[in-house]
N, C-alpha and C positions, 0 to 999 in steps of 0.2 A: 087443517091439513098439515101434519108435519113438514113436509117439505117448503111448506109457506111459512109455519115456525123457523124454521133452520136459516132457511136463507135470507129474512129480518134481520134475524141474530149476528148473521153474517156479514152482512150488508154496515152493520153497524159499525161491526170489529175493523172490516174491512176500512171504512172512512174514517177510524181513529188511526189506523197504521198509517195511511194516505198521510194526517196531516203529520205526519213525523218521516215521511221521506221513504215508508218501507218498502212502496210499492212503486218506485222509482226505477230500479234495476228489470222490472217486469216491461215496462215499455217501452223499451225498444228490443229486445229480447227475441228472435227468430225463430225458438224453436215454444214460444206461446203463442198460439194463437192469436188472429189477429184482433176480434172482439174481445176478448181477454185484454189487449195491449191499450185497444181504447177506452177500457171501461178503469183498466188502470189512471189513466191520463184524465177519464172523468172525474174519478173519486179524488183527487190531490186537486179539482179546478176550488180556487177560493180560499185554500187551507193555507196559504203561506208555508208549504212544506219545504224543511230544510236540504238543502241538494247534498251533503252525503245521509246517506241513511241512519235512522237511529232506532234500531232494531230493537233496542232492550227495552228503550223509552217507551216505543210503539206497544209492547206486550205487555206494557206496566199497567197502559192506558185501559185495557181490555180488560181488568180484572185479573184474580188470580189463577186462574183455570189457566189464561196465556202465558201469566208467569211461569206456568209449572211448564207447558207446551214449548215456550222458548228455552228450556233448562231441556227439553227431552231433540230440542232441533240442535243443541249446541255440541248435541252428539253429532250428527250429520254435516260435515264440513262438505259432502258430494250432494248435495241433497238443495243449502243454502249458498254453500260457496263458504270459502276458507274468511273471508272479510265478515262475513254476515255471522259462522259459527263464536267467530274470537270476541265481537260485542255483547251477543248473547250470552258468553260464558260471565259477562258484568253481573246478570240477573243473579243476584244475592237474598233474594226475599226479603228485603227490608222494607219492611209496611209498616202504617199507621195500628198501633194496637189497637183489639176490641177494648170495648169501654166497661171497668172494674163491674158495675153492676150486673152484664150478661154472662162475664166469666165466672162469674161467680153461682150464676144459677147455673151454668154447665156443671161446673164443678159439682157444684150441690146434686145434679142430677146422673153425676158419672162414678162417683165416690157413694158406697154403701153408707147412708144413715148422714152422708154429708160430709163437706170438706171437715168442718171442727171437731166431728168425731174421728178423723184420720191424724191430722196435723194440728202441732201445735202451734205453729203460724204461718203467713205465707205472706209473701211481699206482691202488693196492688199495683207496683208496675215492675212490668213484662222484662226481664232480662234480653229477652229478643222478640221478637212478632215477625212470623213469616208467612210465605199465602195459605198454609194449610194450618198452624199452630202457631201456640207463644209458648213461651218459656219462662215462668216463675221459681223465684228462691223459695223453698221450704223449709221447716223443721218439720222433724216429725215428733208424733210422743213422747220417743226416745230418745228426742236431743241429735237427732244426723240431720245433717243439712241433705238437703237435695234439690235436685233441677224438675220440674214438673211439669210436662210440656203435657200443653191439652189444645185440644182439636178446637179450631175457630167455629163461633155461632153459624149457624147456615151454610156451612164449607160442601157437605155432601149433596146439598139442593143443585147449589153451583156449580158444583163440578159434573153430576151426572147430567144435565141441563146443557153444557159448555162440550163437552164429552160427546150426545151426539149429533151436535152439531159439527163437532171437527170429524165426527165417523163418516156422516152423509155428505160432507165437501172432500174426504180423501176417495169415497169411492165415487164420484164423478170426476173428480181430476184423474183417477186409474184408467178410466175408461176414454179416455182421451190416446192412449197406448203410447207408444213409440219411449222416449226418456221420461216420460210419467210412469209409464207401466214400469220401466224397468227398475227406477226409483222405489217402487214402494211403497207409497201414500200410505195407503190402509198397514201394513205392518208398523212403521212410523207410530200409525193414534193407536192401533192396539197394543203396541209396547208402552206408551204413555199411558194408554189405561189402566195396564197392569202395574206400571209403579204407581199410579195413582191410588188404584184401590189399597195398594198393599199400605200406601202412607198414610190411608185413610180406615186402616186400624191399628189401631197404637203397640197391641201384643204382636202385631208382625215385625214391627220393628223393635220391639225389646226381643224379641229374638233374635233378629238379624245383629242385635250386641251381641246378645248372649255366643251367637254361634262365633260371630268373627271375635271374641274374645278367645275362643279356641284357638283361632286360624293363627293369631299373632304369636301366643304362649311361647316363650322364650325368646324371640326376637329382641334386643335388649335396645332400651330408649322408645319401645312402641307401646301405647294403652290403650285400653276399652274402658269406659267406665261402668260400674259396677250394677246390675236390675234390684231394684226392688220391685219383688214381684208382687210383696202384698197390697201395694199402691197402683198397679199397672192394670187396665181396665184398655178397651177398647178405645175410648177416649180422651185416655190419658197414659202419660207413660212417666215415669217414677225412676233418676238413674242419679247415682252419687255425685255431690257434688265437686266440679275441682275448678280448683282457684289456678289460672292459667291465664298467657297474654295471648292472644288470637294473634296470628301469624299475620293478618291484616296489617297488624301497629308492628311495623319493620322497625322503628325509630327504637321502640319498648324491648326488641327483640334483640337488637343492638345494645341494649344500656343493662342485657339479664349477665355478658359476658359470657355465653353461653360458646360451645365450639359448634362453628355453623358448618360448619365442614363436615363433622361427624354430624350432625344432625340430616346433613340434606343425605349424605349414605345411607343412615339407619331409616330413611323415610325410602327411599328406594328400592333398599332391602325388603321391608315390610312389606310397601305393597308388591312385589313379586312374591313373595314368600304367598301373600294371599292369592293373587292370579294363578300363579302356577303350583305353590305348591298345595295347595288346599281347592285349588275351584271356587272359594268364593270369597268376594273382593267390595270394597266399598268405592261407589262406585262415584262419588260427588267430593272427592277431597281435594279440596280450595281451600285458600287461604284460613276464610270461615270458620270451617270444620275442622279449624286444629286448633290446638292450646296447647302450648309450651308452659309446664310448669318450672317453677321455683327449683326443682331436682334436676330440669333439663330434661325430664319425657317429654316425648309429645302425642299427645291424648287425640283419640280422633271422638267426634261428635256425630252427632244427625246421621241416623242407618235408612233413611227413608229408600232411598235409591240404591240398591245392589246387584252387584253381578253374577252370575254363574257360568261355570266353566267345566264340561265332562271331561271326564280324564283322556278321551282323545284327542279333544280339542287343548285341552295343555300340552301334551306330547304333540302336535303340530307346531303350539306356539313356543315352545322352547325350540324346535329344531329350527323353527324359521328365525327364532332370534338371533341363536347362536350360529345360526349360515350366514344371515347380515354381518355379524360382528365379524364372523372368520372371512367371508365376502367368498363364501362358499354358494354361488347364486344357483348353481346349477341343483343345488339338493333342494334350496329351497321353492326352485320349479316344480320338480320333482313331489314335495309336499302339497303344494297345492294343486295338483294335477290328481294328488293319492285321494286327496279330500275331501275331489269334486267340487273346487272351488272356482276350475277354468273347466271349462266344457271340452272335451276330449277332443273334439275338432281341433282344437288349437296343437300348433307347433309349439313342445315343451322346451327345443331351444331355441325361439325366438323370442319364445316369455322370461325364458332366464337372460338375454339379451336387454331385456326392456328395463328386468329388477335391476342387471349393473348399471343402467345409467342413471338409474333413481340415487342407488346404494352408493355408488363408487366416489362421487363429489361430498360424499360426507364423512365418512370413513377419517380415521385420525384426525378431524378437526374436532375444535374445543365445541361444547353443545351451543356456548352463547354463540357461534360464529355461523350454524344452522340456520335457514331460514325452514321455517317450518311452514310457511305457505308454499315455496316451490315446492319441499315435500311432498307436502299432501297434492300440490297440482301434479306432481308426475305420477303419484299414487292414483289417484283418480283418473288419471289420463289411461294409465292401464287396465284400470277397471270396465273402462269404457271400453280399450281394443279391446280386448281380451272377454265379452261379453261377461263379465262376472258379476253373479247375481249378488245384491247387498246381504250380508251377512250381519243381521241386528248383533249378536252377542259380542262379534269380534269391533263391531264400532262401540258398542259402549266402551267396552275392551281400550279400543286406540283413543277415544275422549278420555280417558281416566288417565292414560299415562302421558297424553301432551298436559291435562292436568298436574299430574305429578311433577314430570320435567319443568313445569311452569313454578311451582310452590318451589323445588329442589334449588333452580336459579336463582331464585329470589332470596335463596339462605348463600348460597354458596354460587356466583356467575361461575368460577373455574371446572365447576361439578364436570364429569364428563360420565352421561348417561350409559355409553356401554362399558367403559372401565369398570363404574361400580355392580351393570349385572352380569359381565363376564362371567365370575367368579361363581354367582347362584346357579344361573343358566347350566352353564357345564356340569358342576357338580350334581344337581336336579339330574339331569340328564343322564350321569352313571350310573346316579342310584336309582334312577325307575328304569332306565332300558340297558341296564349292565346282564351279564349274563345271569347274577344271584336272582334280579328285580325277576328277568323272566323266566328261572324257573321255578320260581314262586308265581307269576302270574300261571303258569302252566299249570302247577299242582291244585291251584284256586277252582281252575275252569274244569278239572279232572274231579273233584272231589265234587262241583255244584250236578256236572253231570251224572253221576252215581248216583246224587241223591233222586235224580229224578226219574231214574230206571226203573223202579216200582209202578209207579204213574204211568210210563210209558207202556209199559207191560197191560196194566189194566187196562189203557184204553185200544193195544192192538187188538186184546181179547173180546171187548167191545164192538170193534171193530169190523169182526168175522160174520161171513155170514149166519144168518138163522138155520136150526139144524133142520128147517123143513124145507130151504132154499136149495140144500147140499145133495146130491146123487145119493141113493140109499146103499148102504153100506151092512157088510153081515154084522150082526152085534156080537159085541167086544163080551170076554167075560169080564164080571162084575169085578174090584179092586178089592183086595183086603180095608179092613177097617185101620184108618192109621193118625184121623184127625185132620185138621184143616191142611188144605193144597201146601206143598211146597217148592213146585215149580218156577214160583216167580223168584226165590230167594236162590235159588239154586242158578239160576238166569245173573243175579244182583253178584253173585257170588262167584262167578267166572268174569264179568265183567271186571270186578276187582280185581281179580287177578290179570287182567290185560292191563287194566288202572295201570297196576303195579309193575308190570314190563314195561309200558311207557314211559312213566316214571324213573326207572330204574335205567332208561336209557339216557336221561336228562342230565344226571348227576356221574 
């Protein structure tokens, strides 16, 4: 019975968290049940669990499916609570590597005719090893170094295995309703499934370079490194190599003489440039996933987990940033009101009431002087008046940039987060909603509908009834001979000309 599978599996995970303290914050807890509270208090009898919690620890113990789970919860600070997200963001994938001989039959079995007919060497231990991949040095044929990350032995067993077991525990926790249901469990594991799958083919993610190597293109001090595609297979991914010091080693980072100042900008720059001005953003940039080279780039790594963003949803989040920044609360009521992101019931000036007391205490102060858990506590406190349903895109959205702000700190404490996107923000802003932006968006939407008047014609035509349905009518005399119909074109071709009065009233 799968539900007897699942909840084994469960039962397990559940007594490895126990003895690491995770399930500590659950019992005493009011708004969990009360069997849930003792079965919490059951699992930790005997374990010597440590009384603050150790969340990462706990997820480590579960294998790597949890690792990946605790990296997709570190999104959700409303979900865990602001203590529990900030440990979790620890999970760095640093694992014990597969052992030379199985990587090597993957290899052999992922690489046409085998690794020795691709490469002309390859280094037997792992550059890095993380829960879904490792990463080896190569040469190729050719004499280019490269990075060569291949997919762990038995990684898709485990994770589809692991997968629906957290599907069938979020949709009973759902159904418990009240702050469960509004939570979102089940979107939760479906959004981790989908980065999962997607981590769990390697051409997704040489894409996801290839594309945000777009997104960055001209932002100066920001990299992608480079696909090779003839090496890139499903379970392996093939990308140039660079010699850089991971932003981890502060000490190293210190001794390159590098200006940390301009670095933490140009890293804040970059990732707006990709959130807003492109819609799509990398969406795990930690310390990790950066390398500073010898020139003072800084290179970003690992595309496994990315963002996207519709162009509506940028044009909200620029207005709301830049009504924070100007502590213009009342527009940014207003936006989320426009967005459907507060439920109309609600009074829109007692929402813009709520944002100045979030907003107003931070305003002109230095970012290191921020506490970013009252933040987010007053952010979530509104979430809750305010019935607002969790919106998955916009939190990975806000995980990426308390990430950012966190790496940004760590180069530069003085950094102040909206001084440096003041500048983007705004300008973004006139040139996609200035009066040039819309009336080019207008000629765009004029020019998609004409093409579609053909089509529509056909199928009014369509549409009409059968001529044996219709009242009979005396017969018409017969048409000259003149060739195919040109009624529709004639229809396409007035239309244009209204096009073009519309138009012409724009400009």
């Amino acid at each position: 019975m799968p539900g007897v599978t699942h909840g084994w599996r469960l039962l397990g995970d559940a007594r490895r968290l126990a003895a690491h303290g995770v399930l500590r914050p659950f019992e005493h807890n009011p708004d969990v049940p009360g069997l849930a509270r003792f079965g919490a208090r059951l699992l930790r009898f005997g374990t010597g669990a440590p009384m603050l919690p150790d969340y990462a620890g706990g997820l480590k113990s579960c294998g790597p499916a949890a690792v990946k789970l605790g990296q997709a919860l570190a999104t959700r600070p409303d979900l865990v609570g602001p203590e529990a997200a900030a440990d979790l963001r620890k999970l760095q994938d640093d694992l014990p590597p597969a052992p030379w001989p199985q990587v090597e039959a993957e290899l052999n079995a992922a690489l046409p005719g085998g690794w020795r007919a691709n490469l002309a060497d390859i280094s037997q231990t792992p550059a890095g090893a993380a829960s879904i991949a490792q990463v080896h040095r190569a040469v190729t044929k050719d004499g280019r170094t490269i990075a060569l990350k291949l997919l762990r032995p038995g990684v898709e067993a485990e994770f589809s295995s692991a997968l629906a077991s957290y599907a069938w525990a979020a949709a009973h926790v759902e159904r418990l309703g009240g702050e469960f249901a509004r939570l979102k469990p089940r979107v939760v594991i479906e959004t981790f499934r989908q980065w999962t799958h997607a981590e769990l083919d390697l051409r997704r993610e040489a894409g996801n370079a290839s594309e945000l190597a777009e997104a960055v293109r001209g932002e100066p001090g920001i990299r992608i490194p480079a696909v090779l595609w003839e090496l890139t297979t499903r379970r392996t991914l093939a990308l140039e190599w660079v010699d850089g010091i991971k932003l981890t080693d502060l000490a190293a980072v210190n001794a390159s003489g590098v200006d940390k100042s301009r670095l933490a900008a140009s890293l804040v720059r970059g990732f707006l440039k990709q959130a807003i001005g492109g819609g799509f953003f990398h969406a795990d940039m930690h310390q990790g996933n950066m390398l500073l080279t010898p020139g003072g780039e800084l290179v970003l790594i690992d595309f496994g987990i990315m963002g996207r963003l519709d162009r509506r949803a940028r044009v909200y989040l620029a207005e709301i940033l830049y009504g924070l920044i100007t502590g213009n609360y009342r527009r940014v009521a207003e936006i989320h009101f426009e967005a459907g992101y507060v439920p109309a019931h609600h009074d829109i000036g007692a929402f813009a009431t709520a944002l100045r007391a979030v907003g107003e205490p931070i305003r002109g102060q230095r970012t290191r002087d921020i506490s970013v858990a009252n933040l987010l506590d007053g952010l979530f406190s509104i979430t809750r008046q305010f019935d607002m349903a969790v919106q998955p895109h916009l939190l990975l959205l806000q995980k990426t940039m308390v990430m950012v702000e966190g790496v940004a700190l760590s180069l530069d404490p003085d950094v102040n987060m909206w001084d440096v996107a003041a500048p983007y923000v705004k300008g973004w802003i006139r040139d996609e909603l200035g009066p040039e932006a819309k009336a080019a968006d207008a000629l765009i939407a004029n020019v998609r509908l004409l093409k579609k008047l053909p089509g529509l014609a056909q199928r009014f035509v369509r549409a009409l009834p059968a001529e044996s349905a219709a009242p009979p009518l005396p017969p018409l005399p017969p048409l000259p001979e003149r060739g195919p119909a040109r009624w529709p074109w004639i229809l396409l071709g007035a239309a244009l000309g209204v096009g073009g009065m519309l138009l012409g009233g724009l400009f």
